[in-house]
C-alpha positions in Angstrom: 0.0 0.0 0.0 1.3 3.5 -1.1 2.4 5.9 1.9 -0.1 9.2 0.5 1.6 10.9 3.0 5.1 10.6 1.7 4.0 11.5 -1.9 1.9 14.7 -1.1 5.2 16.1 0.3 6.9 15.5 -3.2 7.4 18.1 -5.8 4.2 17.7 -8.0 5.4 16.2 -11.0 3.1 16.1 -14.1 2.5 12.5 -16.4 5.8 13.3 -18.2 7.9 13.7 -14.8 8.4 17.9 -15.3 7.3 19.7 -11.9 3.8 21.2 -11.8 4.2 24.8 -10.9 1.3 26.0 -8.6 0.3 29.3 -6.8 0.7 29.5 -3.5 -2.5 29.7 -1.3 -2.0 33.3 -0.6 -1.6 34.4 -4.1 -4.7 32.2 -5.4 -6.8 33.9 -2.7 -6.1 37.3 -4.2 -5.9 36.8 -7.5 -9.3 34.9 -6.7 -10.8 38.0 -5.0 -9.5 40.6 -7.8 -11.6 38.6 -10.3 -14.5 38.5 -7.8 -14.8 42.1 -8.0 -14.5 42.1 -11.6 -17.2 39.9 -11.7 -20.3 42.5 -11.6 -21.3 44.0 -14.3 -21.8 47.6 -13.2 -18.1 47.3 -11.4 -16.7 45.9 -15.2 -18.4 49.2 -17.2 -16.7 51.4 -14.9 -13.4 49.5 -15.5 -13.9 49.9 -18.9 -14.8 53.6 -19.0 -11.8 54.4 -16.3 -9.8 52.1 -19.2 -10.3 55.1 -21.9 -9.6 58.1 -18.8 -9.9 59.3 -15.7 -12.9 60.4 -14.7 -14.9 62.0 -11.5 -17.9 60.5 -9.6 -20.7 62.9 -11.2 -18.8 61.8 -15.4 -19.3 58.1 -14.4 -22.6 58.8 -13.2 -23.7 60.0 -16.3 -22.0 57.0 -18.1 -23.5 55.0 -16.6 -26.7 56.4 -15.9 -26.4 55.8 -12.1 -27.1 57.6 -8.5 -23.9 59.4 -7.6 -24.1 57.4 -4.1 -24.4 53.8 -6.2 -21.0 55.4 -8.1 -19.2 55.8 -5.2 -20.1 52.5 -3.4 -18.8 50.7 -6.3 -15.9 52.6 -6.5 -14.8 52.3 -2.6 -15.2 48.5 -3.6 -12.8 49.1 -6.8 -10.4 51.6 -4.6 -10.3 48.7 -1.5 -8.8 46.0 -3.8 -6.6 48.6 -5.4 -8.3 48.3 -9.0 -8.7 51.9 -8.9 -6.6 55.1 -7.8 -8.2 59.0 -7.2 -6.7 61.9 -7.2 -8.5 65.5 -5.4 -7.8 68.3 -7.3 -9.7 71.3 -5.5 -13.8 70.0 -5.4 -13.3 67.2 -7.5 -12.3 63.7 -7.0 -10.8 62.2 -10.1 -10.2 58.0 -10.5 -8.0 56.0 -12.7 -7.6 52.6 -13.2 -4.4 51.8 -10.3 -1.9 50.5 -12.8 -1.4 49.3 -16.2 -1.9 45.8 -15.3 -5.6 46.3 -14.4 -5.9 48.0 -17.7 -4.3 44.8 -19.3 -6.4 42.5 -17.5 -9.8 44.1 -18.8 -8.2 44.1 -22.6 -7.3 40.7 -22.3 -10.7 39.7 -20.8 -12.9 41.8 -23.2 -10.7 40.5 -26.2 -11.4 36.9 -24.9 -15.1 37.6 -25.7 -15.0 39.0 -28.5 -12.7 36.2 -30.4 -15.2 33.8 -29.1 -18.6 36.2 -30.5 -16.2 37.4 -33.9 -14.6 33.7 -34.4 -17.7 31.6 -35.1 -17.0 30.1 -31.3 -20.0 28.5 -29.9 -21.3 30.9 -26.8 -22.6 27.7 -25.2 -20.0 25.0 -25.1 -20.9 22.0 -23.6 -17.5 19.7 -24.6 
């Protein structure tokens, strides 16, 4: 009989012997909560507005045809998991996607679905 425990303390190796790199738990969990905040849709059309400029609460408002409040609540939720920076310049309060890698990460994304809507890719797989 195989010792389980022995072998879970091995390197994960894959079927053709080469080591499986995996994130470490800490990393995963982030990563895991990032996309969790990118998962509402409201939260997403602000991303991709921010994407084109920076913007204050009462442009994105407009955008997106929404309560000034309701702006603001999503963006302390975008600001807390550092999607988001603002910047106060005299009355107004001006946000900007944080870096270039949340920028990156909604291109990437948004050009994911469209090659699968332009490229004849079934919406609906099932495989």
């Amino acid at each position: 009989m195989e010792d389980n425990d022995a072998n879970s303390a091995a390197e994960p190796t894959g079927c053709d012997g080469a080591p499986v790199e995996v994130l470490d738990e800490m990393t995963a969990v982030r990563l895991a909560e990032t996309f969790s905040v990118l998962s509402d849709p409201t939260r997403v059309r602000m991303v991709s507005a921010l994407a084109e400029r920076r913007l204050c609460v009462h442009e994105l408002a407009k955008a997106l045809a929404m309560t000034h409040s309701a702006v603001s609540h999503q963006l302390a939720t975008l600001r807390e998991m550092r999607l988001v920076a603002h910047t106060k310049e005299g009355r107004h309060v001006y946000y900007a996607l944080d870096d270039d890698h949340i920028g990156d990460l909604f291109a990437q994304g948004l050009a994911h679905i469209r090659h699968g809507m332009d490229g004849g890719i079934a919406n609906d797989r099932r495989d």
